[in-house]
SEVO-160398 format. One record per residue (C-alpha): residue in three letters; x, y, z; residue number from 1. Coordinates in steps of 0.001 Angstrom, whole numbers, plus 500000, padded with zeros to 6 digits. Layout:
N
["ALA" [X Y Z] NUM]
...
***
This chain:
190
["UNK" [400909 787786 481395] 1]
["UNK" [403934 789063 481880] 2]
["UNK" [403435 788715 486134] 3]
["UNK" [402832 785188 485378] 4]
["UNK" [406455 784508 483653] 5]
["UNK" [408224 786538 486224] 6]
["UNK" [406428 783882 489085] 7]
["UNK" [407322 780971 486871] 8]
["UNK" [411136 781889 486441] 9]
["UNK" [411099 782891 490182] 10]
["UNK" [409326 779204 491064] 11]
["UNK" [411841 777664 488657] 12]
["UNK" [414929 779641 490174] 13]
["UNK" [413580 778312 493766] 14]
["UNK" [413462 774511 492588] 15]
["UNK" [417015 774878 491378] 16]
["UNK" [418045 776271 495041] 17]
["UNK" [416301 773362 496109] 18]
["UNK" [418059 771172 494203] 19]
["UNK" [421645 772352 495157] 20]
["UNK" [420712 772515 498554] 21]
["UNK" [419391 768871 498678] 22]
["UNK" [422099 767445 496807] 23]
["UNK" [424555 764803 497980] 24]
["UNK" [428080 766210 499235] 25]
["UNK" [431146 764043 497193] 26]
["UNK" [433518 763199 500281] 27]
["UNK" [436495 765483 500737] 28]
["UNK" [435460 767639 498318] 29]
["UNK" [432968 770711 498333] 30]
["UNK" [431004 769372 495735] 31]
["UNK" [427408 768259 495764] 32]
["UNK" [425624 765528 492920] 33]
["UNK" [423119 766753 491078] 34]
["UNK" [421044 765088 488326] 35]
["UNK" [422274 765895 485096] 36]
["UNK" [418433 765475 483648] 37]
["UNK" [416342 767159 485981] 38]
["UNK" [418638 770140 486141] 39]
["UNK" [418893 770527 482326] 40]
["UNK" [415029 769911 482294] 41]
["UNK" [414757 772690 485035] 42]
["UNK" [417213 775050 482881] 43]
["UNK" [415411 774355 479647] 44]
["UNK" [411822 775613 481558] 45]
["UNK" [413734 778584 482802] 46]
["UNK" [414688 779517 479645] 47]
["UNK" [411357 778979 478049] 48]
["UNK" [409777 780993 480298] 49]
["UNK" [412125 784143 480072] 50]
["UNK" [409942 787212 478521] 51]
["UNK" [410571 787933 474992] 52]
["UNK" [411954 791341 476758] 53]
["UNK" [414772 789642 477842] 54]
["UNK" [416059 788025 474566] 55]
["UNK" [415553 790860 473058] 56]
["UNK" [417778 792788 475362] 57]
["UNK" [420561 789946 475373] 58]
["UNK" [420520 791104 471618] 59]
["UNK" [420761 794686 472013] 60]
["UNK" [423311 794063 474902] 61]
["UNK" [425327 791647 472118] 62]
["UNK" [424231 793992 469692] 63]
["UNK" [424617 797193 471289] 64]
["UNK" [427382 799047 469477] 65]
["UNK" [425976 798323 466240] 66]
["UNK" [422452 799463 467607] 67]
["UNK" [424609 802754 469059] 68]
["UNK" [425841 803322 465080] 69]
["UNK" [422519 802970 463336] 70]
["UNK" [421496 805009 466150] 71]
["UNK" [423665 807382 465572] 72]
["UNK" [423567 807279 461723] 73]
["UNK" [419557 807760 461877] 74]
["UNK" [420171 811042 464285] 75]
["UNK" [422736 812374 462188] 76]
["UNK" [420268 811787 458642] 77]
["UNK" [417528 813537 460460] 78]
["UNK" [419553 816144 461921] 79]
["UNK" [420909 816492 457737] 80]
["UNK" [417745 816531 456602] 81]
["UNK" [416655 819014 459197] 82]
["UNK" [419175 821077 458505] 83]
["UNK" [418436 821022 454809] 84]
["UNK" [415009 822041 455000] 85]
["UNK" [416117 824947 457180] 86]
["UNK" [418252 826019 454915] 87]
["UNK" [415502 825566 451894] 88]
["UNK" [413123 827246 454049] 89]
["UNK" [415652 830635 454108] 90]
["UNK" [416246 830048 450208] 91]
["UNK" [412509 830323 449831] 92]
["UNK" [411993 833328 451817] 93]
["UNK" [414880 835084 450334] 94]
["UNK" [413656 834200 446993] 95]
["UNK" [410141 835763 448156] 96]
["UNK" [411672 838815 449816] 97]
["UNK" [413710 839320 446584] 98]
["UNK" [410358 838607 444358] 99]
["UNK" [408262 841145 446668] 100]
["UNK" [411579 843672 446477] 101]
["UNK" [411242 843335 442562] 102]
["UNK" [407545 843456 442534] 103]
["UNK" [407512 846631 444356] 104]
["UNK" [410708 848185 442299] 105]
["UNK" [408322 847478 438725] 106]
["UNK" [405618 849000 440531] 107]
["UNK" [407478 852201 441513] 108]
["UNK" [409252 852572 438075] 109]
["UNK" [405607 851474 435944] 110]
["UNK" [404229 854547 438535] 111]
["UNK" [407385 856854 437423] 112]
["UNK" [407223 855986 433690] 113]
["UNK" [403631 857026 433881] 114]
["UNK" [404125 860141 435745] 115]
["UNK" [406412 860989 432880] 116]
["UNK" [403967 859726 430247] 117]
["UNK" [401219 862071 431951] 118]
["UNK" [403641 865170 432342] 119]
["UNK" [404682 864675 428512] 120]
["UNK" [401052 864614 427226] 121]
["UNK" [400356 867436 429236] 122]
["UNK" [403551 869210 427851] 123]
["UNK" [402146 868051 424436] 124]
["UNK" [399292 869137 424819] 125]
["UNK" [400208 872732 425824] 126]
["UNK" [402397 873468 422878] 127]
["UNK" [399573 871915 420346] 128]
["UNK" [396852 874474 422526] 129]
["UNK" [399828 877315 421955] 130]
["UNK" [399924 876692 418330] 131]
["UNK" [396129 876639 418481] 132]
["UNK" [396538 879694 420231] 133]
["UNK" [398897 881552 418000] 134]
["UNK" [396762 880610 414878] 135]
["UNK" [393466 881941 416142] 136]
["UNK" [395786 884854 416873] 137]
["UNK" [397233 885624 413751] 138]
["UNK" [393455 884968 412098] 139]
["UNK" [391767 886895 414137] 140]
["UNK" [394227 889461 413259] 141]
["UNK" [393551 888852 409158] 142]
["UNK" [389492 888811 410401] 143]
["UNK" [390180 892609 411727] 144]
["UNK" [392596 893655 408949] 145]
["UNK" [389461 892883 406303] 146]
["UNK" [386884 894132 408627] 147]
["UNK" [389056 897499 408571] 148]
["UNK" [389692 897313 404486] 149]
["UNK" [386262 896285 404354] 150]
["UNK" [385009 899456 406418] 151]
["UNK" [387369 901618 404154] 152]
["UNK" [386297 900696 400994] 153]
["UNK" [382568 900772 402521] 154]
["UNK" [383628 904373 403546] 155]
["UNK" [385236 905496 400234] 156]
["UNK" [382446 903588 398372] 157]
["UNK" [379961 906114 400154] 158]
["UNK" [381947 909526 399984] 159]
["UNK" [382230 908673 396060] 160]
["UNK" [378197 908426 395966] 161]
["UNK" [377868 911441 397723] 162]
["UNK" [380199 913288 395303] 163]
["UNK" [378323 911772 392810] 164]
["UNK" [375351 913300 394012] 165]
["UNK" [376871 916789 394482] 166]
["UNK" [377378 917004 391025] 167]
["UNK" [374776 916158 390060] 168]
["UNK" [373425 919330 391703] 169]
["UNK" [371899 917333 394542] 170]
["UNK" [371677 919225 397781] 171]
["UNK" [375175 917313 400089] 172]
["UNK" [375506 918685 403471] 173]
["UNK" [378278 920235 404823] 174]
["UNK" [381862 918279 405606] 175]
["UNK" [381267 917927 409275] 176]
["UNK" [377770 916859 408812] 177]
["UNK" [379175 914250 405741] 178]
["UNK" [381671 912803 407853] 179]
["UNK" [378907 911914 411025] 180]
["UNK" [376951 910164 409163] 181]
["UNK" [379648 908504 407284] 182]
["UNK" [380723 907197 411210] 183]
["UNK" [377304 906444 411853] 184]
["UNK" [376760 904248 408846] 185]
["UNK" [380277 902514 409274] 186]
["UNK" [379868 901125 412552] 187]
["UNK" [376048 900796 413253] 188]
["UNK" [377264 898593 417264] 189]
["UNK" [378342 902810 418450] 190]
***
């Protein structure tokens, strides 16, 4: 479509040569007659038949520094806005380096405070087992202590029946032989 309005203009263009060449030459003068109808007729289909391309550049070319500014205005927003999201872009990975930093900062001390929790339980621990300790100590000590007044009074308990029985006029044997089977009787696990 738009070869067909370049071959009218061009056809149109060629009449008006036509024209001017054809017209009548005013005497003494370089100046031809032309008439005034057919060649505003002509300039009217010319103009008609001029692309929409062209108007609208005889409006940017009337137009063109205020075209240039919005332009330029529109490149400078984006390049603003560009530039903003850049720079939001670094906030947000700062602000998630800083978040992972922190993360791994209450993991490391929640790791250290347990550590510390563990090694104080087990100190705990210890000193309750040492008390523990101590106390089975000292009653095991009592335990032997009775076992050994227990074995003396056992033992005295049995030299005062034999002495009973030697005056009695029972038969007692001698003091060696008394005091073996007093040691046999006193601790039968020998």
């Amino acid at each position: 479509m738009e070869e067909r309005a370049t071959q009218n203009v061009l056809a149109i263009v060629d009449e008006l040569l036509s024209q001017a060449e054809a017209a009548k030459k005013v005497p003494l003068t370089n100046r031809v007659m032309l008439d005034q109808d057919e060649l505003l007729d002509l300039l009217e289909r010319l103009r008609d038949e001029l692309p929409d391309e062209l108007t609208q550049a005889r409006w940017l070319m009337r137009d063109r520094d205020k075209v240039i500014l919005q332009a330029r205005t529109e490149a400078e927003r984006i390049l603003r806005e560009a530039a903003g999201r850049a720079e939001e872009m670094a906030r947000e990975s700062a602000i998630t380096q800083a978040a992972r930093k922190h993360a791994e900062d209450l993991v490391e001390q929640a790791r250290q405070i347990a550590k510390e929790i563990r090694l104080g339980a087990n100190e705990y621990a210890d000193g309750l087992l040492l008390r523990v300790q101590e106390s089975l100590a000292a009653t095991l000590r009592q335990v032997e202590a009775a076992r050994s007044e227990l074995r003396s009074q056992v033992s005295a308990g049995r030299s005062q029946e034999r002495a009973g029985r030697t005056g009695r006029g029972a038969s007692s044997p001698s003091g060696d032989d008394a005091a073996a089977v007093a040691a046999t009787r006193e601790d039968p696990s020998e």
